[in-house]
SEGUBA-42277 format. One record per residue (C-alpha): residue number from 1; residue in one letter; y, z, x. Coordinates in pm, whole numbers. Layout:
% residues N
n  res  c2  c3  c1
NUM  A  Y  Z  X
...
//
This chain:
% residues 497
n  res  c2  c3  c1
1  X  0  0  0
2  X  292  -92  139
3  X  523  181  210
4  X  826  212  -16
5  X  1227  234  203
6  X  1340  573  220
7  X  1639  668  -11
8  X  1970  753  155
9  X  2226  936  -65
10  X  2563  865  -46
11  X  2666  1221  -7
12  X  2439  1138  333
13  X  2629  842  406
14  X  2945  933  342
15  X  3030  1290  396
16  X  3422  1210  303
17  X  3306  1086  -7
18  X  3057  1375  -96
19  X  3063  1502  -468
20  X  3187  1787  -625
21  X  2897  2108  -597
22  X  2684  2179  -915
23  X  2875  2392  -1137
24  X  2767  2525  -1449
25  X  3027  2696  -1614
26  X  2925  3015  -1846
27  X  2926  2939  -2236
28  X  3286  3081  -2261
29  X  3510  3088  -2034
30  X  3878  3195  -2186
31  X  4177  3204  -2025
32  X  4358  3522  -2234
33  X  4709  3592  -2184
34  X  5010  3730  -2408
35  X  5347  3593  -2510
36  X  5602  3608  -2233
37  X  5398  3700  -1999
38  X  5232  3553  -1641
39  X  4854  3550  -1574
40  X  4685  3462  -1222
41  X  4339  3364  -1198
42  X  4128  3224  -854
43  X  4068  2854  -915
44  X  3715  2931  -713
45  X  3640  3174  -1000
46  X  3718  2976  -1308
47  X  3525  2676  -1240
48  X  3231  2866  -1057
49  X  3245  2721  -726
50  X  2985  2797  -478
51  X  3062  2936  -106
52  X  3054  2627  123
53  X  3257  2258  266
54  X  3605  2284  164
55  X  3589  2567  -110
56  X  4025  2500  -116
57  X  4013  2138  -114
58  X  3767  2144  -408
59  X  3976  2437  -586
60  X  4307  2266  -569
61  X  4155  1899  -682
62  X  3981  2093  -971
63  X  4270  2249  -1079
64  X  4521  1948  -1039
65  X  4278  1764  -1287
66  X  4295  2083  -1523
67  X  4624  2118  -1538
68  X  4669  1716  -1593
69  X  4413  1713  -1880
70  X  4536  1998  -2077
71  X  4879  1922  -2036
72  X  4956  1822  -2390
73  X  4764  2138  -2497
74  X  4956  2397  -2271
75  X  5308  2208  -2365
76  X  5206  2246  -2737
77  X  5177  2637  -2695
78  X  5437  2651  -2450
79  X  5310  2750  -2163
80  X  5370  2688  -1760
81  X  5077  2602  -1604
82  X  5077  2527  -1196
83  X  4852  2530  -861
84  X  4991  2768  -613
85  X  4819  2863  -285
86  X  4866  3197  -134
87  X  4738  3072  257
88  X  4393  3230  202
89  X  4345  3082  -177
90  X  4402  2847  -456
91  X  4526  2987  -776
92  X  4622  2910  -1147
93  X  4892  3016  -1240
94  X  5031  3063  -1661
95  X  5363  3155  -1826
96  X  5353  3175  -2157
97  X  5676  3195  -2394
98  X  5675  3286  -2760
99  X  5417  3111  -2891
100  X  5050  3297  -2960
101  X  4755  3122  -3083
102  X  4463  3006  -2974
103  X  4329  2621  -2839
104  X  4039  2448  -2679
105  X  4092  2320  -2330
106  X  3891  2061  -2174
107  X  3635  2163  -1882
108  X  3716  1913  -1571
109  X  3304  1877  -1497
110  X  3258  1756  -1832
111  X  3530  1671  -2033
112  X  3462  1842  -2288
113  X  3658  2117  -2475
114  X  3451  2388  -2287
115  X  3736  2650  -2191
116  X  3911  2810  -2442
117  X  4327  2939  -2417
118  X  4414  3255  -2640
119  X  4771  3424  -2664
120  X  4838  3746  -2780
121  X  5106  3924  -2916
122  X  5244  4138  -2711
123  X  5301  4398  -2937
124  X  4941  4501  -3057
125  X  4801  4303  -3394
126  X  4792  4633  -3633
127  X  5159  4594  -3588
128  X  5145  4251  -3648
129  X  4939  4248  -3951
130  X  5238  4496  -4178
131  X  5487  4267  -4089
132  X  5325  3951  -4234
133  X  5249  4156  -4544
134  X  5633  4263  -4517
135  X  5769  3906  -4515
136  X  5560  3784  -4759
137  X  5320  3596  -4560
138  X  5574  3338  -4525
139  X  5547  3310  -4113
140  X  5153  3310  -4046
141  X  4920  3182  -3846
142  X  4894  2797  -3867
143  X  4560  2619  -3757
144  X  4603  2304  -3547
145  X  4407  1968  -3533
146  X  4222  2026  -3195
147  X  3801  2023  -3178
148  X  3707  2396  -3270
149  X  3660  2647  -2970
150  X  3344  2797  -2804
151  X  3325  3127  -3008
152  X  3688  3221  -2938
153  X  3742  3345  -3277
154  X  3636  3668  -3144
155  X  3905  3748  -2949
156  X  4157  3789  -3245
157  X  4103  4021  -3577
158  X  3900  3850  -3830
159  X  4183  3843  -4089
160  X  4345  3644  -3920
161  X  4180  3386  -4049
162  X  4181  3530  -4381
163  X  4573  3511  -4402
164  X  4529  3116  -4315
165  X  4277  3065  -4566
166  X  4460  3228  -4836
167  X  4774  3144  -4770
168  X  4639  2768  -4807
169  X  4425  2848  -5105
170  X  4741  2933  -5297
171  X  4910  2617  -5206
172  X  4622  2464  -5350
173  X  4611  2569  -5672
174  X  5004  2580  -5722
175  X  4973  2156  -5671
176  X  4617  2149  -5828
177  X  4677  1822  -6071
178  X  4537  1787  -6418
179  X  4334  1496  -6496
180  X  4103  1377  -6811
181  X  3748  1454  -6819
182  X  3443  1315  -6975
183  X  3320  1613  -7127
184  X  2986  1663  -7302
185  X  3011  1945  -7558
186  X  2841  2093  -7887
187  X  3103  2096  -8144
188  X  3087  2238  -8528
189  X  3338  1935  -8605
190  X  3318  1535  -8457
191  X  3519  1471  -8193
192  X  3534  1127  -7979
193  X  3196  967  -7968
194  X  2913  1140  -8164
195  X  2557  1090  -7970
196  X  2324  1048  -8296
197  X  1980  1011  -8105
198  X  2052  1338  -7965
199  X  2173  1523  -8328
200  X  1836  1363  -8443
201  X  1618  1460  -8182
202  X  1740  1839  -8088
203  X  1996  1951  -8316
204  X  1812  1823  -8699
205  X  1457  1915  -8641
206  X  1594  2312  -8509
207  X  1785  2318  -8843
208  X  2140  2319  -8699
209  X  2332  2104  -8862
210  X  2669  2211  -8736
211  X  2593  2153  -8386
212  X  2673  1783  -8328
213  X  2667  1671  -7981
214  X  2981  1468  -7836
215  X  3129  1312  -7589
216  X  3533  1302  -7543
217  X  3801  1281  -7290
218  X  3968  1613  -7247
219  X  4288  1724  -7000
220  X  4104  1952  -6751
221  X  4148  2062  -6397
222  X  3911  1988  -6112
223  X  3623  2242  -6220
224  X  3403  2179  -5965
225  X  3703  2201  -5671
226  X  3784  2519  -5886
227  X  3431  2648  -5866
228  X  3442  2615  -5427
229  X  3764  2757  -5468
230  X  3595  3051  -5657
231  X  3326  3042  -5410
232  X  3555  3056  -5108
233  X  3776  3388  -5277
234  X  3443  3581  -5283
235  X  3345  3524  -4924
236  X  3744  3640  -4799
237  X  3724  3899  -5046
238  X  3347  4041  -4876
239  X  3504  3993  -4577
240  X  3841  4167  -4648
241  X  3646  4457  -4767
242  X  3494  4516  -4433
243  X  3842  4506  -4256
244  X  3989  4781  -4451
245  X  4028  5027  -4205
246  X  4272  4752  -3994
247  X  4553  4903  -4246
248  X  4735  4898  -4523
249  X  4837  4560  -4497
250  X  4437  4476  -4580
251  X  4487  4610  -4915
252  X  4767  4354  -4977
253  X  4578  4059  -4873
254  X  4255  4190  -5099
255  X  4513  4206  -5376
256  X  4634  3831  -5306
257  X  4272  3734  -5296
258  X  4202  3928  -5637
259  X  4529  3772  -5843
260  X  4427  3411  -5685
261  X  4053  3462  -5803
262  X  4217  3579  -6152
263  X  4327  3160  -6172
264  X  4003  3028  -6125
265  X  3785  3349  -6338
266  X  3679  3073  -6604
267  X  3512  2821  -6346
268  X  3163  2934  -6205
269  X  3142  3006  -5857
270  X  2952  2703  -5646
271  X  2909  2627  -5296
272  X  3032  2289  -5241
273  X  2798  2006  -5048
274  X  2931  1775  -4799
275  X  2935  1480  -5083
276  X  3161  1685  -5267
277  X  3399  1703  -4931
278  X  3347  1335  -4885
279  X  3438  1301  -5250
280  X  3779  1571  -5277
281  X  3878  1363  -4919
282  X  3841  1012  -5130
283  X  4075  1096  -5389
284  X  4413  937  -5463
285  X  4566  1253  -5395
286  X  4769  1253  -5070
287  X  4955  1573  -5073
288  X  4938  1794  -4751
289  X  4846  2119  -4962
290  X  4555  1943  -5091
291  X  4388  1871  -4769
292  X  4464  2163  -4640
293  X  4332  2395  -4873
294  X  4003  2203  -4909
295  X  4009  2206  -4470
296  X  4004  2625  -4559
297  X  3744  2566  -4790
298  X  3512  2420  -4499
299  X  3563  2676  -4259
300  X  3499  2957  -4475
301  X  3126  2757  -4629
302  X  3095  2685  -4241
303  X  3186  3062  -4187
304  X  3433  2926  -3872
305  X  3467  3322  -3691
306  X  3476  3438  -4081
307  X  3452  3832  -4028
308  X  3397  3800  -3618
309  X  3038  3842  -3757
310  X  2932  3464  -3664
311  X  2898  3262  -3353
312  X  2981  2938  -3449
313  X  3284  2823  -3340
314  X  3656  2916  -3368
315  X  3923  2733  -3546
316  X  4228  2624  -3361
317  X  4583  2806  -3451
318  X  4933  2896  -3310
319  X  5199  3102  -3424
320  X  5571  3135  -3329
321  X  5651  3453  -3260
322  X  6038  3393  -3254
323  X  6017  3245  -3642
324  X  5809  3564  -3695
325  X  6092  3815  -3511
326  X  6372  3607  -3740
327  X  6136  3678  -4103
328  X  6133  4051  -3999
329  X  6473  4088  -3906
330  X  6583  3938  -4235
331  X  6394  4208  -4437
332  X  6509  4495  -4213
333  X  6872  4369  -4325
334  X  6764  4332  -4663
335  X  6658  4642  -4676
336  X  6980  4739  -4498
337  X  7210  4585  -4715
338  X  7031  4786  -5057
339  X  7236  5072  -4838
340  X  7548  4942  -4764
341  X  7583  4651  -5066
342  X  7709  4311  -4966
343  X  7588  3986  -4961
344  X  7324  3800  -4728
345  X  7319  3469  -4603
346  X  7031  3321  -4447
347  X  7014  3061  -4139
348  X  6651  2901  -4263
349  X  6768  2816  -4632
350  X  7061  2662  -4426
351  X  7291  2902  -4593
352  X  7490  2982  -4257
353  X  7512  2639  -4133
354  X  7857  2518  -4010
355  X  7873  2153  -3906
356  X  8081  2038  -3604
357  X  8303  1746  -3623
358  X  8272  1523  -3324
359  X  8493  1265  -3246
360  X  8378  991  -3215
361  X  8049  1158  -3424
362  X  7803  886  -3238
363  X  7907  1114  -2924
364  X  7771  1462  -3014
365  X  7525  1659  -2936
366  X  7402  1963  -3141
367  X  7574  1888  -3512
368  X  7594  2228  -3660
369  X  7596  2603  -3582
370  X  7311  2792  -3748
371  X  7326  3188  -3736
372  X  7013  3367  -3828
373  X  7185  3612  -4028
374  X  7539  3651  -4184
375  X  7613  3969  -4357
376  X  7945  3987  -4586
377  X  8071  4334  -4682
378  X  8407  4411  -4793
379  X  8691  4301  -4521
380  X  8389  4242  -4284
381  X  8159  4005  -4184
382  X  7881  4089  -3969
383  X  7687  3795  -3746
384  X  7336  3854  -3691
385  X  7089  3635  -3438
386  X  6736  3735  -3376
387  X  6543  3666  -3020
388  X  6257  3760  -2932
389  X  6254  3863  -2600
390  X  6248  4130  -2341
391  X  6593  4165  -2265
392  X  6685  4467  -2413
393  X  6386  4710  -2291
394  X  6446  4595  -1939
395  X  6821  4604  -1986
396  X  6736  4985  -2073
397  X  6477  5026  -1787
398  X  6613  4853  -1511
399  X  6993  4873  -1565
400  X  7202  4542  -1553
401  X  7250  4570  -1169
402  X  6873  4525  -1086
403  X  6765  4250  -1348
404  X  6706  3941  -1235
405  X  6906  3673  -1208
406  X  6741  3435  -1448
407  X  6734  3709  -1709
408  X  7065  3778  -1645
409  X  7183  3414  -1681
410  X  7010  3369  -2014
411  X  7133  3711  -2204
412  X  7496  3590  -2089
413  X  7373  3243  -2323
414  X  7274  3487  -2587
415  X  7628  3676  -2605
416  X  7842  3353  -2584
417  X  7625  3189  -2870
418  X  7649  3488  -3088
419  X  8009  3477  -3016
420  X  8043  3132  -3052
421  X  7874  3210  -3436
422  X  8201  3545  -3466
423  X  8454  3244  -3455
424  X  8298  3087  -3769
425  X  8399  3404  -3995
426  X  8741  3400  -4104
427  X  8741  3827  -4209
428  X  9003  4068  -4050
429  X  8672  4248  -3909
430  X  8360  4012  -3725
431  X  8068  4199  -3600
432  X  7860  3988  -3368
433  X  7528  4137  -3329
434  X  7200  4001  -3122
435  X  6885  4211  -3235
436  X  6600  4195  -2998
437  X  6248  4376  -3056
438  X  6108  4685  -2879
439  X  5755  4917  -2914
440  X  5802  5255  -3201
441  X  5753  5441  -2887
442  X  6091  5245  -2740
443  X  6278  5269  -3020
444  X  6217  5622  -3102
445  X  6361  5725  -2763
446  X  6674  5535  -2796
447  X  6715  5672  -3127
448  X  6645  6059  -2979
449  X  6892  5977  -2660
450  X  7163  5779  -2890
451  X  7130  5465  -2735
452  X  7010  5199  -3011
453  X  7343  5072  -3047
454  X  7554  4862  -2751
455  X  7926  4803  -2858
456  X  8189  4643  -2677
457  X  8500  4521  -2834
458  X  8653  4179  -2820
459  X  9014  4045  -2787
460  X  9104  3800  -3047
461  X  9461  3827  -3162
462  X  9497  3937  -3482
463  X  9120  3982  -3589
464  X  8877  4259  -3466
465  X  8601  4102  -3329
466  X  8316  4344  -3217
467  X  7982  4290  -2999
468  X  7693  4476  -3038
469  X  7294  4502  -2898
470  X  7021  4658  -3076
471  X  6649  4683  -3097
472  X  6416  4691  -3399
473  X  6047  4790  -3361
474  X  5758  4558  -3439
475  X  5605  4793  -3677
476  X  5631  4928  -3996
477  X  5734  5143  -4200
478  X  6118  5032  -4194
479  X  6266  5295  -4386
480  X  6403  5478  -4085
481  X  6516  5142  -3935
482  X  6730  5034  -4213
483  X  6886  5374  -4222
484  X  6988  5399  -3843
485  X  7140  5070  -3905
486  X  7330  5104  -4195
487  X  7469  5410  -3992
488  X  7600  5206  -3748
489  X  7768  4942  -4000
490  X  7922  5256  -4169
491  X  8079  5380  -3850
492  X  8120  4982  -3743
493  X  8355  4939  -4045
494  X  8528  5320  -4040
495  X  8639  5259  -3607
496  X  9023  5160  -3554
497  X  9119  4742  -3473
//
């Protein structure tokens, strides 16, 4: 037998050219950070490189390609990704910003969503969970269109997904359309079509005469859509149930779940089939609510992380936590304002919006000047603008002397923009006032040492233009809240011009 060439790999070759080392990356592996915050993690580590060759060279190509094909997803959630190398090893370095949420990121060995990205809140979630209950569930978690994640679902509270899936369930049935029906039915009078053979055959011989079978058109709504909708409350409600220690807030969302399940208590409960999907999807029907309250129907029959009791996988969501500071400040001055009176005007109903005038308009950049807030009392307007950042806990810590320069540079573009919104209120007495958040444990000190309040006065002519810095804690209850700051609007309004 003739004897067969010997094989030469090209790794044998061509050592220059050599592949990549066998890596076989664990089933999850989750890069978990919070908002506004900086994680580090060793290149070698997160992609499971072996000792041996050019362990650098390998981590830094790896995690060029990583950054490169997750790009779109880190941009999307805000975050600063980068390669840095410290002389002895390569890195990956994240800054996040004030977005939290979870995503899918793709593995660079297989290119495949393998990796998975989670933000927290940096304030802890049983905070979290009040607040949404506060504002009416109107900032909440909002699930993206990216392939599902490796059993990342975990790493949040399961009601989390509960507040998505109900707060798209209601949609649902608020736009849930009408529509005629065949309907078969046993009536004691004709209606529509009568179906003799079947009077003759069942209804005659039994001796009921008054039953006559017919079949009519009649104005119903989507029973069997109802009836997964039914099926869908009772799964978030059994899960709710099991969540109720989280807090109170659990109550609240049981109680949405019970008055939504009250609107579909006459269809029967059924599990809908993927032909009924593939049917709901076919429909005329091209409204956004629709398709996104039957997408919560799927992950609850899929049970997508429902309860953190499965293992399938997670669904994808993100959540900004600036829109979600701006919702709770307006119900802290809400409940402010029941103090003091006056009237509130609110930046996302575009109450407070003042449009600028450029000339020539083609020329402009930014056309109007939305404050969060605006808060009209009598002789007095106060200006409110809500961020979400750090600045006034390290302003308190560290002293104004020893923060950095590039938190320095953007509180200064806080005051003058807050400022910039004084000059739009034509009262005797302006109050310009940026509210930032802060831990209970924060804002209790400042409240025992007198220091929740930062007031400088302004000069402008013949008004009275003041400036002013507070906190408010991201947690409830916010009794005590709205009373330290109607306080300070009391005294605010009783100081000298």
């Amino acid at each position: 037998m003739a004897r067969q060439p010997r094989r030469v790999s090209n790794a044998a070759r061509s050592p220059e050219r050599a592949s990549l080392p066998e890596s076989r990356p664990v089933p999850e592996i989750c890069l978990e950070l919070t908002d506004h915050s900086r994680t580090e993690r060793s290149a070698a580590d997160l992609f499971l490189l072996r000792a041996g060759g050019d362990l650098t060279h390998q981590a830094a190509r790896l995690a060029d390609q990583f950054i490169t094909q997750n790009r779109p997803i880190f941009e999307l959630f805000g975050v600063s990704a980068q390669r840095e190398f410290d002389g002895t090893a390569v890195r990956l370095v994240l800054d996040s910003s004030n977005q939290v949420g979870a995503a899918p990121l793709i593995s660079p060995f297989t290119a495949r969503p393998d990796y998975g990205l989670v933000i927290h809140p940096r304030f802890p979630w049983p905070g979290i969970g009040p607040i949404l209950a506060e504002t009416g569930w109107r900032v909440c978690p909002t699930p993206l269109r990216l392939p599902l994640l490796k059993r990342s679902a975990r790493k949040v509270p399961p009601w989390v997904l509960s507040v998505m899936v109900l707060a798209r369930l209601k949609a649902l049935l608020e736009t849930l359309e009408r529509r005629f029906e065949q309907t078969l039915e046993e009536r004691r009078a004709p209606k529509g079509k009568v179906l003799w053979e079947h009077y003759a055959a069942r209804s005659m011989p039994r001796g009921r005469f008054l039953a006559v079978p017919c079949s009519y058109s009649d104005l119903h709504e989507d029973r069997r859509l109802k009836g997964a909708i039914r099926f869908t409350l009772e799964r978030q409600l059994r899960s709710l149930e099991t969540q109720r220690e989280a807090g109170a807030f659990v109550h609240r969302l049981i109680d949405l779940a019970e008055s939504l399940l009250q609107r579909v208590r006459l269809a029967p409960a059924r599990r809908p089939g993927a032909l009924d999907f593939l049917a709901w999807r076919h429909l005329p029907v091209h409204r956004p609510a629709v398709l996104e309250g039957l997408e919560a129907i799927e992950w609850t029959v899929e049970e997508r992380g429902l309860a953190g009791a499965s293992d399938l996988e997670g669904v994808p969501w993100r959540m900004s936590m600036e829109e979600f500071f701006e919702a709770w400040v307006e119900v802290v001055f809400r409940a402010v304002l029941v103090r003091t009176g006056g009237r509130l005007r609110v930046g996302r109903l575009q109450q407070t919006a003042a449009a600028l005038a450029w000339d020539p308009p083609y020329a402009g950049s930014q056309r109007s000047l939305v404050p969060d807030l605006v808060v009209e009392l009598e002789g007095a307007t106060l200006i409110v603008d809500a961020k979400y950042k750090r600045h006034f806990e390290e302003l308190e810590q560290a002293g104004w002397g020893r923060l950095e320069e590039e938190i320095r540079e953007e509180h200064r573009r806080d005051l003058l923009q807050v400022l910039a919104y004084a000059h739009l209120a034509d009262a005797p007495v302006v109050g310009a006032c940026l509210v930032y958040p802060c831990t209970t444990a924060t804002w209790e000190s400042l409240r025992m040492r007198q220091r929740l309040f930062h007031q400088a006065a302004v000069p402008s002519g013949w008004r009275s233009i003041w400036l002013g810095l507070t906190a408010v804690p991201m947690e409830t209850p916010l009794g005590p809240v709205a009373d330290a700051l109607a306080d300070q609007i009391r005294r605010w309004l009783r100081a000298p011009g």
